[in-house]
C-alpha positions as a Markdown table, in Angstrom:
| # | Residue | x | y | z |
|---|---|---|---|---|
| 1 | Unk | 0.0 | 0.0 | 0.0 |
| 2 | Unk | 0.7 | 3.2 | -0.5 |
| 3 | Unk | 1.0 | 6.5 | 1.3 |
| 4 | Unk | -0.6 | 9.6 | -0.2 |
| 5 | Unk | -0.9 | 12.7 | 1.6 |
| 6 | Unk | -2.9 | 15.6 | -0.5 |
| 7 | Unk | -4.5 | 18.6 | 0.9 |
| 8 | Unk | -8.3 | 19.2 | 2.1 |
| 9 | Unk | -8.9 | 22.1 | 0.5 |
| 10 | Unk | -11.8 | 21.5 | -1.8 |
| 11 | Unk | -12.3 | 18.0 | -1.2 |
| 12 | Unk | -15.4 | 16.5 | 0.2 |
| 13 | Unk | -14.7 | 13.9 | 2.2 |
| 14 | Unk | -18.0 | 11.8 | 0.9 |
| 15 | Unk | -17.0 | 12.3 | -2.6 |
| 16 | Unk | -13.0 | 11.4 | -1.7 |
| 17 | Unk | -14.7 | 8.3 | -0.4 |
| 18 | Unk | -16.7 | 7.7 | -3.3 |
| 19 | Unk | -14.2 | 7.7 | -5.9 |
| 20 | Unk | -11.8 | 5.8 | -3.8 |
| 21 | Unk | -14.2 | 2.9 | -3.6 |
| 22 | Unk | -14.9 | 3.4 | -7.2 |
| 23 | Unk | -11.0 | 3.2 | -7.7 |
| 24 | Unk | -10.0 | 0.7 | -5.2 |
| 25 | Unk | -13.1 | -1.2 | -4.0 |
| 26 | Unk | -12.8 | -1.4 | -0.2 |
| 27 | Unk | -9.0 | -1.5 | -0.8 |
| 28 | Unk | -8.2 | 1.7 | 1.5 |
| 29 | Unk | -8.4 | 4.1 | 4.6 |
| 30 | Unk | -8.1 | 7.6 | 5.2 |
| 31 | Unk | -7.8 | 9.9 | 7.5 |
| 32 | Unk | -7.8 | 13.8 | 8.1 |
| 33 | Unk | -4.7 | 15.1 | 10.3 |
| 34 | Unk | -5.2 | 18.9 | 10.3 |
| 35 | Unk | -5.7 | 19.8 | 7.0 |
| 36 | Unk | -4.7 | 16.9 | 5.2 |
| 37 | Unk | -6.0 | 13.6 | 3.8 |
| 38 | Unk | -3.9 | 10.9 | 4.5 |
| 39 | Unk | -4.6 | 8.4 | 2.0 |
| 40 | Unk | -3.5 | 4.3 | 2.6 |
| 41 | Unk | -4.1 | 3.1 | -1.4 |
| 42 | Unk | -3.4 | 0.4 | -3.7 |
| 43 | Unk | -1.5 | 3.0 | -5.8 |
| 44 | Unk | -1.1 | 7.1 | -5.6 |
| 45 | Unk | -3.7 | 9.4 | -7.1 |
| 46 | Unk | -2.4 | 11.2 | -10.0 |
| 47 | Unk | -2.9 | 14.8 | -10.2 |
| 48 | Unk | -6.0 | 14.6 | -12.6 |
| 49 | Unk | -7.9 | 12.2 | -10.1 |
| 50 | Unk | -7.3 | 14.5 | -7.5 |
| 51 | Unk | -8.3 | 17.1 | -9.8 |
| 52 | Unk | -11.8 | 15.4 | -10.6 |
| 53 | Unk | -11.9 | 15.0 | -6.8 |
| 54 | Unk | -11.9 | 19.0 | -5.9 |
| 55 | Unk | -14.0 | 19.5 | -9.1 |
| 56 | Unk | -16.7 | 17.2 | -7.9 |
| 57 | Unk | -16.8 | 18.3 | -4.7 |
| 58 | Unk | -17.1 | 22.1 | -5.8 |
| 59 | Unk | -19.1 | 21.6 | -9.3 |
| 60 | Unk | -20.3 | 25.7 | -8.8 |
| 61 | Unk | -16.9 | 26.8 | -7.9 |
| 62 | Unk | -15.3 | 26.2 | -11.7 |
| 63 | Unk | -11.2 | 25.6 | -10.1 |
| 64 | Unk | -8.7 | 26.5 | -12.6 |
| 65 | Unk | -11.0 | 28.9 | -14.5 |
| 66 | Unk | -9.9 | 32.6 | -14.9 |
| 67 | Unk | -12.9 | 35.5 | -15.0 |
């Protein structure tokens, strides 16, 4: 198993949770130190699954877009 750590900030911890299982099956833990996720996985999250991650969990927020 791995160890991930990745940052809270715009990550739902139901939707983490969802796509982990989607990912891994029940192949994993997590917990949140402070402001961090620390993910036990299979394999590391790349930065576009992480990506996905925050956009799901903010779908109104629009990260990465400039106004």
């Amino acid at each position: 198993m791995e160890i991930q750590a990745i940052s809270n900030q715009y990550i739902d911890k139901t939707v983490l949770s969802q796509v982990l299982w989607g990912l891994f099956g029940n192949n994993y833990e997590f917990e949140v130190q402070d402001e961090i996720f620390i993910l036990r996985v299979p394999r590391r999250l790349t930065d576009d699954e992480i990506k996905q991650i925050q956009k799901n969990s903010n779908p109104k927020i629009g990260l990465g877009n400039t106004y």
